[in-house]
Each structure stands twice: as C-alpha cells, then as structure tokens.
C-alpha positions as CSV (number, residue, x, y, z in Angstrom):
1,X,125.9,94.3,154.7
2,X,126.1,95.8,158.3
3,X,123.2,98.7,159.8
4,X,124.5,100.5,162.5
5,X,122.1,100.6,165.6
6,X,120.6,104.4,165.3
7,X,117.0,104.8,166.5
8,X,116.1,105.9,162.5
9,X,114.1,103.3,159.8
10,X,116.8,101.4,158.0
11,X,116.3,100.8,153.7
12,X,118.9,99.1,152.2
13,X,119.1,98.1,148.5
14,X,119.9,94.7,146.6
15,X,121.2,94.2,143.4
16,X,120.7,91.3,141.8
17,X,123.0,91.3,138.7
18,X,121.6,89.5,135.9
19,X,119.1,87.3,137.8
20,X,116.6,85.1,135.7
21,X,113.1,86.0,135.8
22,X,111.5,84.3,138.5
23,X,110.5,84.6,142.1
24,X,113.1,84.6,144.6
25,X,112.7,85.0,148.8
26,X,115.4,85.9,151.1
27,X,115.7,86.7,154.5
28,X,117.0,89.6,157.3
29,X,118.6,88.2,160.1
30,X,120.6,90.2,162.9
31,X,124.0,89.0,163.9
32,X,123.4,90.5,167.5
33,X,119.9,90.5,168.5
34,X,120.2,92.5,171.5
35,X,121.4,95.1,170.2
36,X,119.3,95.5,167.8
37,X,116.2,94.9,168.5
38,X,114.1,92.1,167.0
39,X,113.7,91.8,163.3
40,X,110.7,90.8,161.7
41,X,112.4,87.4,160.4
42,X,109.7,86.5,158.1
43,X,110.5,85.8,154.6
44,X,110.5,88.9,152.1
45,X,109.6,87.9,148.1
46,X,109.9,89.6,145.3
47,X,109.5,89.1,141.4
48,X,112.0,89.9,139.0
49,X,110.5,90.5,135.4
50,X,111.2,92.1,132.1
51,X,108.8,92.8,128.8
52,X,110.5,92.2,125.6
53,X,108.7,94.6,123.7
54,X,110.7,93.9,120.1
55,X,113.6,92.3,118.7
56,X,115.4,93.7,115.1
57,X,116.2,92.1,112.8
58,X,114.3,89.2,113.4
59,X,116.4,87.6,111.0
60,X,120.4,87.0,111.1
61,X,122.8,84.4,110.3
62,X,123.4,81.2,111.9
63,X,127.2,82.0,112.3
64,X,126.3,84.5,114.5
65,X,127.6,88.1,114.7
66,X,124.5,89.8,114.2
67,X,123.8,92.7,116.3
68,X,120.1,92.4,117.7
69,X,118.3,95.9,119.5
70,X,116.4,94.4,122.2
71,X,113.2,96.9,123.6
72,X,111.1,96.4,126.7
73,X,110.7,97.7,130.0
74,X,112.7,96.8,133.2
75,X,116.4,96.1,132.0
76,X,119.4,98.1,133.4
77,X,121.5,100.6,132.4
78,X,124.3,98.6,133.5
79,X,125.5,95.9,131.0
80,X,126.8,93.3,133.2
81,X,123.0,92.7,134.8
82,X,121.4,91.4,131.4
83,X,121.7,88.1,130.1
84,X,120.9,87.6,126.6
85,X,120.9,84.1,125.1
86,X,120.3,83.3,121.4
87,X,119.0,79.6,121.6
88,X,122.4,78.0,124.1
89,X,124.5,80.8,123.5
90,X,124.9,84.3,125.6
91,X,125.5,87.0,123.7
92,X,127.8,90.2,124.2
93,X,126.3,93.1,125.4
94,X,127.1,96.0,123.5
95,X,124.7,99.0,125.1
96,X,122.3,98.8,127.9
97,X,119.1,101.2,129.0
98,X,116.2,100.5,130.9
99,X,114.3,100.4,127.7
C-alpha cells in the first residue's frame, strides 16, 4: 500500500480475509522517511472476534451435506472471509451477512 505525501491525515483500511479469532499486531513503516515525515512506529493491535449467536439444525448427518444457518454478530458480507469448520472439515459457504 503506498500514501502519497499531502499535508492531509492519512486512514487506510485492512482486510483481513478469513482471519481466526485472536489478537494480531502489525506495524507502519515508511519506505522513505524523509519524505514523509516520521511515523509513529509503535506497534498497532487489534482483536478480531465474532458471537455465534445460534446454529440450526443442531442436528445433521455424519455424511455431511447438511446446510447449517449460522447467527451472530461480526461476520461479513463477503463469503470468502468466513471460515466455517465442522469438527476438521471447512464447510462451503453458501450465503454470508453480517449477522
């Protein structure tokens, strides 16, 4: 990712596709100081979390193919940044909201 040098507060967004629950830390370094400025190279943390408020059915068969409804708070709308795994086996996404 590159930030040009304007005088104006810089945001810039991360996605982190499909990233286990945990903490994670990263860092902002500049590739030319100089021109830049300094950076405040300190580490930045954040905390990735969902709630699982449900799961139905609760029951399906052992041969799989059952479609589970998953509801929380904190999931994407995008499909390819959940991970669902049914004991050592990730499961297809079918439909994805934040709820």
């Amino acid at each position: 990712m590159s930030v040009d040098n304007s005088s104006s507060p810089k945001t810039f967004t991360v996605k982190f596709n499909g990233a286990p629950i945990g903490s994670y830390t990263f860092y902002v370094e500049a590739n030319s100081p100089s021109q830049y400025g300094q950076l405040d190279t300190a580490a930045i943390s954040f905390q990735t979390e969902s709630t699982i408020t449900s799961i139905s059915p609760i029951s399906g068969s052992v041969l799989g193919g059952t479609i589970l409804t998953i509801t929380g708070t904190n999931f994407s709308s995008t499909k390819n940044d959940q991970a669902v795994k049914v004991g050592k086996y990730y499961c297809d996404i079918l439909t994805a909201s934040p709820t």
